[in-house]
N, C-alpha and C positions, 0 to 999 in steps of 0.2 A: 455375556450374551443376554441375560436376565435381565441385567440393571441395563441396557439398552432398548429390550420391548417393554421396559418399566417408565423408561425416560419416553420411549413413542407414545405409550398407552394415557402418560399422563400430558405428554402436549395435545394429542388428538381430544381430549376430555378438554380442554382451554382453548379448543378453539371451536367446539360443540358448543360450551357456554358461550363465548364471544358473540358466535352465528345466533344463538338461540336469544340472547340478548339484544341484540339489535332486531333480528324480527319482529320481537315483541314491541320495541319502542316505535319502530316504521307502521307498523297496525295499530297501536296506540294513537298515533299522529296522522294515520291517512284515514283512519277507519272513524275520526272523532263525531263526525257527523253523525251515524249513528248509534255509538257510542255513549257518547254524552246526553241523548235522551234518556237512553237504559239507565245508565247509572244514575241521572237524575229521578227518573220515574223508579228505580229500585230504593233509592235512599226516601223517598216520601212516603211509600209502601211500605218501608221498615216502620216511619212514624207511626203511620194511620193505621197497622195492622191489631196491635192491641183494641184500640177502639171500636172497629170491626167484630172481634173476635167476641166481645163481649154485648154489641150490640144484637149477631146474629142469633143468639140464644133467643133470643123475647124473638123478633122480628123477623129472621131468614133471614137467610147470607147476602140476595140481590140486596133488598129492601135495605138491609145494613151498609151495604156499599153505596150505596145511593144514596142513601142519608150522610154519611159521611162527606163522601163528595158534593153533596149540594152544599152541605155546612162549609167547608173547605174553599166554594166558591162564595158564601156569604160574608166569612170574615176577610177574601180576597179582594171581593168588593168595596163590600164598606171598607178597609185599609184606602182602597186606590182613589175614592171617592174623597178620603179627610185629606187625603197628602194632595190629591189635587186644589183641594181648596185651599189647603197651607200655603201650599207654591203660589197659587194666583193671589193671595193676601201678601205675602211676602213680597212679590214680586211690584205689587203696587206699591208696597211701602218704601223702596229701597230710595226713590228720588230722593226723599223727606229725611235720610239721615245722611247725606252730604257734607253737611256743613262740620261736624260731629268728624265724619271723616278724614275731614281737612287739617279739623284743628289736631286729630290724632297724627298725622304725616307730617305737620310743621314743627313739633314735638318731636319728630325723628331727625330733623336735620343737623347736618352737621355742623358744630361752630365750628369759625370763623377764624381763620389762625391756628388750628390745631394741627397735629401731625396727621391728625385723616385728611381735611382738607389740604395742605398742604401735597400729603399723596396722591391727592384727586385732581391739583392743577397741573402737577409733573406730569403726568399720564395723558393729560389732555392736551401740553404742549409737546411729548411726544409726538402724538397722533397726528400731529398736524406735518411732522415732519416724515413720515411715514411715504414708501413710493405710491403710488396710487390716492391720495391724501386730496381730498379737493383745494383748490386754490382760493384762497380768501377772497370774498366777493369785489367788486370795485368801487370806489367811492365815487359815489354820480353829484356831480357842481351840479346847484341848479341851474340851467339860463336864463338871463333876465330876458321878463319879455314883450313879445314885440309890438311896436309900438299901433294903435288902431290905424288902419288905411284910413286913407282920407273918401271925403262919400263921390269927388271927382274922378277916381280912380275907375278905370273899368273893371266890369262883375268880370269874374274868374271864368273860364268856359267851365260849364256844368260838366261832372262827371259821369259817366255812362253806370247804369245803375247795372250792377252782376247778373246773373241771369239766375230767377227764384230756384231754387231747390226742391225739390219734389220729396216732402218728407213721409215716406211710411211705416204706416204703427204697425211694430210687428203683433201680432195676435196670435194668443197660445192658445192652445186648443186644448180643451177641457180633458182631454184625453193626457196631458202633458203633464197638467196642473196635477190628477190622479194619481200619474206613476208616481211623481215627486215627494208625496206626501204619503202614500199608502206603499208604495214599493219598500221605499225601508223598513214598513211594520210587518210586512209580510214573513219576513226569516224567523223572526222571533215568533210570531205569532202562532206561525205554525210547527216551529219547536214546541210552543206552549200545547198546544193543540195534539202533537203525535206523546209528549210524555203526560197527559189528564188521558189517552186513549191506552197508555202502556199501564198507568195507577189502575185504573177502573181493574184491566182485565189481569192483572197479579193480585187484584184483591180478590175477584171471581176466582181464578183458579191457583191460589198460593199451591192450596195440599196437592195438587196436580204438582203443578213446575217444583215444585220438594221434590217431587218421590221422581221425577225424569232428572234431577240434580245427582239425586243422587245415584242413580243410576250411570249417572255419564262419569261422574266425578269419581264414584266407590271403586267400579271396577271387582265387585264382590266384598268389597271392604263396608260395608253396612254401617256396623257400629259406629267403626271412626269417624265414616263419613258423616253420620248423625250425628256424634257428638260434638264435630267440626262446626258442622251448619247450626246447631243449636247453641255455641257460644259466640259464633259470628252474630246469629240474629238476635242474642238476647243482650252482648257488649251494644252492636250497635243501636238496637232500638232503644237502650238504656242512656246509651251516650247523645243521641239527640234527641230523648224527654227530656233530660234534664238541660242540658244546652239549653232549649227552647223555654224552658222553665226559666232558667239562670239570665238570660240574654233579656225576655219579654218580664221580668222582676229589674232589668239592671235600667230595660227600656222608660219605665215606668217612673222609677226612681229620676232617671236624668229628666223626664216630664215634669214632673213636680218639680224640680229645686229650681229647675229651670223659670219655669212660670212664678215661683214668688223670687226669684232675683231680677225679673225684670225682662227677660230676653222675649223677646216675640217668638211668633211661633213655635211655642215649646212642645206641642203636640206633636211636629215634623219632626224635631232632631229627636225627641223622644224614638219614634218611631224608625228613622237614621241610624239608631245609635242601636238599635234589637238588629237591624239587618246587619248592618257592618260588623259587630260584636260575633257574626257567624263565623268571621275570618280571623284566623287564630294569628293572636299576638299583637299585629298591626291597624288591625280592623277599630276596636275599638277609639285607640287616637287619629285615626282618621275623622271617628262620628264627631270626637271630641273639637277636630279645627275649626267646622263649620260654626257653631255656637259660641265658642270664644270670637271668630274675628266677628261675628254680629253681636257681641256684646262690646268689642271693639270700637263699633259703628254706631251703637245707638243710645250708647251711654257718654252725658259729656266729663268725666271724671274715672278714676278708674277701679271705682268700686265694684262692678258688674264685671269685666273681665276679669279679677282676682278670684273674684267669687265662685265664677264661671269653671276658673282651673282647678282650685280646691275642691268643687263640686268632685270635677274627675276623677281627680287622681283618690280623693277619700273613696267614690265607687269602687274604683280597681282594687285600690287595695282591701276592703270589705269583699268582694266578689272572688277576687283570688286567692286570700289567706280564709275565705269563713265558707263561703255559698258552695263553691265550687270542691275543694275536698270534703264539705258532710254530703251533698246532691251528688257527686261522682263517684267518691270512694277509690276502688279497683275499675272503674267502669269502663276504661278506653283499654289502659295496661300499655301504652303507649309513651315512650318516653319525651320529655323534651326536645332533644336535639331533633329525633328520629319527626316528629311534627313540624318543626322549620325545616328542614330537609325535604319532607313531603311536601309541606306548603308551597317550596321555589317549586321542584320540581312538577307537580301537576299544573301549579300556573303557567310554568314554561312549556309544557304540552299543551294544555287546554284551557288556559285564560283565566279569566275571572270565576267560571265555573269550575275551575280545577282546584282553585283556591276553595273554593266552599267545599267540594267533593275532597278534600285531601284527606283529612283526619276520617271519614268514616270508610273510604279506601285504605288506610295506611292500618286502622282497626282490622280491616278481614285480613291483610295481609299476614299478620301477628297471629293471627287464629290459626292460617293454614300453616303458616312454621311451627305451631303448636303443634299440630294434629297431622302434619305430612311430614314423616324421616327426612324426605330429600329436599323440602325445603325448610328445614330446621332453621337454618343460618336467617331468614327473614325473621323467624323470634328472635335471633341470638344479636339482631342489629337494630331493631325497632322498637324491643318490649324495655319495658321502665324493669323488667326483674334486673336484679344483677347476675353479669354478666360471668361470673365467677362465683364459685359455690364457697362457703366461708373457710374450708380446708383448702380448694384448690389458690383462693387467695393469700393466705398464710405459706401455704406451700412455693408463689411467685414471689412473697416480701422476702423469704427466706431464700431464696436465689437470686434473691438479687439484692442480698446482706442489706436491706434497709429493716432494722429489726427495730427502730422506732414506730413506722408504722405496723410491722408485727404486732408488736404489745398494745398499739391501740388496738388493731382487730379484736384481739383476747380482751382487754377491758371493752370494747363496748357489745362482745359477745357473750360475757357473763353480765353484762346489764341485764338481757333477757333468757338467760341458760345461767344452766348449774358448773362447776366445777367437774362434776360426772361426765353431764353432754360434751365440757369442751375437749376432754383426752379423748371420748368416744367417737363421736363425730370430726373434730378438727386435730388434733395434736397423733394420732395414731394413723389417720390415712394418708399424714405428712411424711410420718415415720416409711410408710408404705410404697409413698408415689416415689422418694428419694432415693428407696432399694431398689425398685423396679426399675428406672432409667439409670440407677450407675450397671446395671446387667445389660441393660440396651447400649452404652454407651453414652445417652444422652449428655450425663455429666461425667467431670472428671473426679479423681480421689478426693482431689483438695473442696472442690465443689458439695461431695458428700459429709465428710467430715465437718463440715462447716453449717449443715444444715441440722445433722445432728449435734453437736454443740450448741446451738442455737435454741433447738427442741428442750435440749437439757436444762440451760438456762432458765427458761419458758416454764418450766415442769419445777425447776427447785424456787420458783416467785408464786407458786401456784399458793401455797402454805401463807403467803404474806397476802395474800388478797380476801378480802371477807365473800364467803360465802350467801351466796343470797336466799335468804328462806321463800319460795316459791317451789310449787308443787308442777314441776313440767317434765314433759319427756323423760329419759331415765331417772331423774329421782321420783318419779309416780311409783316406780316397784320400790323404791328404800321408802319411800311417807308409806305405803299402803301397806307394807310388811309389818306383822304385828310388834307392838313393844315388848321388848326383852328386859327382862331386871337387870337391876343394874351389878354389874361383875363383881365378887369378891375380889379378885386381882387381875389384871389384863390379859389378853390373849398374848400369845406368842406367835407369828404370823412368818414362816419364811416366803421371799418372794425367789426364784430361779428359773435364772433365762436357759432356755433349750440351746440356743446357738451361740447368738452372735448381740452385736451392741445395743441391736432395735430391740431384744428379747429385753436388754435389760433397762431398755427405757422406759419400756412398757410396765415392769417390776417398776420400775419407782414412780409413775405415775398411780399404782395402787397402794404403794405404799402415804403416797400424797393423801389417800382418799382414806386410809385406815388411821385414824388418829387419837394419839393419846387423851382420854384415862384405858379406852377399851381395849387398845390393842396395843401389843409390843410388838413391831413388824422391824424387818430387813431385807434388804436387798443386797443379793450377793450376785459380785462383779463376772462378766462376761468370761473375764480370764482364766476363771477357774475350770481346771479340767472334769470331764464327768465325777472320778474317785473323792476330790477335794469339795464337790458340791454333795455329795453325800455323804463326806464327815464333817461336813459344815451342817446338814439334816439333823446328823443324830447326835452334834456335841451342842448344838444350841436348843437340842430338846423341844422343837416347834411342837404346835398343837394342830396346824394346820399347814401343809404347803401348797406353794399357787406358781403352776410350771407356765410361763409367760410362752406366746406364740407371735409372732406377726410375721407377717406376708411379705418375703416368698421362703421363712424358714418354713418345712414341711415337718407333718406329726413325726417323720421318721427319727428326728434329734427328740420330740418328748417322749416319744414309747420305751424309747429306750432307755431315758434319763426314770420314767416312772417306772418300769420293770424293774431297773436298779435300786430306788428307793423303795418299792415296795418290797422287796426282799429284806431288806435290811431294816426296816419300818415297817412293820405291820398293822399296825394302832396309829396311823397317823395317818388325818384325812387329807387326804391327794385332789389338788382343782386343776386342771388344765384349761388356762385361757385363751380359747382362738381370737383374738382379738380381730375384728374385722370379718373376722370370715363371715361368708356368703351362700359361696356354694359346695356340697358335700357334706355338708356340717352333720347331720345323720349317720352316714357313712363312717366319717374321722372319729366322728364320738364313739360310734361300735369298737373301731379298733382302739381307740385308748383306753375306756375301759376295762378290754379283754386285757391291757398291759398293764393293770392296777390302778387307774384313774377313779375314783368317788363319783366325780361332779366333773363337766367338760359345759363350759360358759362361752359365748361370744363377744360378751362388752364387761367392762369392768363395773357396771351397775349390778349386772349379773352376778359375776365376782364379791361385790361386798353384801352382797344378799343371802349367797352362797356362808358365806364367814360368817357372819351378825346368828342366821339361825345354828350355824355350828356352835356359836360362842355360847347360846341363850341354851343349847343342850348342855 
């Protein structure tokens, strides 16, 4: 009855999203109209809001808006003004490279006899025989002709002349001529017109529409909601400075190489080549065709087209291996796929402008899976983080027996981690996630066993791998702990597991970490009953024992393992390692030491910090 309103609860939840999904795209798509001003007049407000923010200080806030927007309209100007003149210069030049163009097209053709031509005459006497196929024209004989009449002949009777035609000009009415030429500019126009009226009044009242934002959006949720809107606004308006910085540097660059290789007009595609560059990925080889095929056309050799593409592709690759990670950094957090993916899709709803509005929508979107539980999953499918934690991905190579890329995980995880970090962070909560789903069932025996072995392996290569001297994460408590002299003779170190086999893997991953001259450690086997683990205490004479814990064995196997040692060991300092633990750990530690525990540790950094100052007393 259960697993039936479990199966109802979770189809009615898939088909709430479904609904809720498509509303949102049907409002997406009917509602673009006024949509797509907001969004555009919100993403130029994100721009222009810094510059504001610092102008209104000296000035006042109107006065700073104003100024702003006048400037905004100055450099919109003078832009529309050069490209106009480019266009009208270009346009008059193009008769005059003709010839250039010809000779470049004659140079395309195909010889004569080859297998293209050959394919190209087949094809053509196909067509001929196709149904529908026009019939080959007919071959017209001239008639020879006739001979002059003679001037005795009588005149021909004159033919009656047709009756004149009445021809009238139509005439278009100035009213006509208007629609035809102004009617089209009117849509855009006054697009242009409603988002310069939505900039102005988001600049006037930002800290207003904040605090109603977040009112609507919190819900009482303040904080998060703030710290939501404050990473939104500070990715995106960082993502399109530097964009506009990167784009109008890249614009620049293709002006100049352009203008001493020869190409006309290089101020235009210059200018071409900053807008299109806004459209991610494709944008800039689109700026890029214009300028080749007029270098194509106005050069009679093909010096200026080679030059032309090298120009390119050297920018691109300069702009996407150098400009753009030191100017971006973390700035978007946006991954590749997930930006061509936005890219189609906002073009396919909204056009041209969805294409430029993608990446700084598909930015907020990443923000709110940050900062909203429920919709987590839009980080978890858009953000460049990865997508797996470095234990949870060790923990998938390991079930899924690819234990080559295992071992690169761990080699290129102690690139930037210690030996310490990787049993603590990654090799222990492996240990962890494997116990807890063979009790859920998740895996099978064979399944478990095999992940541990794997661990073990993993653990007994740890010794053969050099250590990297770097001061990070849990080695900051072993560099910052004081130096101890160095040992007359080694410690003696027993390692024993409270329960079961995870106890003892955890034992010899400290043992991995306790290495000779200083220490003489062991680990003794899971198999042994409580009575043989405490004549294994007292006949090997330890100076120190260290009772392993991992999760879901409970203190209840260490209390009872240290009550028993303690009794029979008095003089012998007792560690119990929670390994992993989290929560209770207060708690746990009370009752272990009431049962003769020393020292009660969470990580095995802890642990050898624990030992080293035992050793140096």
């Amino acid at each position: 009855m259960q697993v039936t309103k479990n199966s109802a609860a979770t189809a009615l939840w898939g088909t709430w999203i479904l609904l809720l999904t498509t509303f949102v795209m049907a409002a997406l798509y009917f509602a673009q109209t006024i949509l797509i001003p907001l969004a555009l007049a919100s993403l130029i407000a994100f721009l222009l809001a810094p510059i504001v923010t610092r102008l209104e200080r000296w000035i006042g806030r109107i006065a700073a808006v104003l100024a702003v927007v006048l400037m905004l309209f100055t450099v919109t100007g003078f832009t529309g003004w050069v490209l106009t003149r480019q266009v009208i210069d270009l346009a008059s030049q193009l008769p005059s490279y003709k010839v250039n163009i010809q000779t470049k097209l004659r140079s395309f053709q195909i010889p004569k006899g080859g297998v293209f031509s050959q394919l190209s005459d087949t094809v053509e006497e196909l067509k001929k025989d196709l149904p529908g196929a026009e019939p080959p024209a007919p071959v017209v004989t001239p008639t020879p002709t006739e001979p002059e009449t003679d001037s005795a002949s009588p005149p021909s009777a004159p033919v009656p002349a047709a009756p004149a035609k009445v021809v009238v000009a139509s005439r278009t009415s100035a009213m006509d001529v208007a629609q035809s030429f102004i009617a089209p500019l009117l849509g855009p126009l006054g697009t242009a017109a409603l988002v310069l009226l939505l900039v102005i009044v988001m600049l006037l009242q930002r800290e207003d529409l904040r605090s109603r934002l977040i009112r609507l959006i919190g819900q009482g949720r303040i904080s998060a909601t703030m710290h939501a809107m404050d990473d939104a606004g500070a990715r995106v308006s960082r993502y399109l400075l530097m964009q506009l910085v990167v784009n109008v540097s890249y614009g620049v660059a293709v002006a100049i190489g352009l203008h001493f290789i020869g190409v006309p007009n290089a101020v235009l595609w210059g200018v071409f080549a900053t807008v299109l560059r806004f459209i991610p990925y494709v944008g800039p080889w689109i700026a890029a065709a214009f300028p080749i095929i007029l270098a194509l056309a106005v050069s009679p050799g093909w010096t200026a087209p080679l030059l032309t593409i090298g120009l390119f592709v050297v920018l691109e690759l300069l702009s996407n291996n150098v400009m753009e990670p030191w100017l971006y950094g973390s700035s978007t957090g946006v991954s590749a796929m997930a930006l061509i993916v936005a890219a189609v899709f906002w073009t396919w709803l909204w056009g041209p402008v969805g294409l430029v509005l993608s990446t700084p929508l598909t930015v907020c979107l990443v923000v709110m899976g940050r900062h909203v539980h429920k919709l987590e999953f839009l980080s978890v499918l858009l953000s460049d983080e990865e997508a797996l934690a470095p234990h949870e991905e060790c923990y998938y190579r390991l079930l899924a027996q690819d234990l080559n890329k295992a071992d690169e995980l761990v080699e290129t995880y102690l690139k930037t981690n210690s030996v310490t970090t990787l049993c603590d962070a990654v090799l222990i909560p492996v240990i962890s996630a494997v116990e807890m789903d063979i009790r859920r069932g998740a895996v099978d025996e064979e399944q478990h066993g095999e992940v541990l072995q794997s661990v073990r392996d993993l653990v007994g290569e740890l010794v053969l791998r050099p250590v990297p001297a770097t001061k990070v994460d849990a080695d900051e408590v072993l560099t910052d702990a004081p130096p101890v002299p160095p040992p007359s003779s080694p410690r003696r170190i027993l390692c024993l597991p409270a329960h079961a086999e995870r106890d003892e893997l955890a034992g010899m991953m400290l043992v991995q970490l306790l290495q000779p001259p200083d220490f003489d450690t062991q680990n003794a086997s899971r198999t042994l009953m409580t009575g043989e683990l405490i004549d294994l205490a007292q006949s090997t004479a330890a100076d120190a024992i260290c009772i392993s814990v991992v999760a879901p064995t409970t203190i209840v196997h260490a209390r009872h393992l240290c009550a028993k040692l303690r009794v029979r060991l008095t003089q012998v300092k007792i560690v119990v390692g929670l390994w992993g633990a989290t929560e209770n750990v207060a708690t746990a530690a009370e009752r272990l030491r009431t049962s003769g525990a020393d020292e009660v540790v969470v990580s095995l950094a802890e642990a050898v910090t624990q030992l080293t100052k035992r050793h140096a007393g």
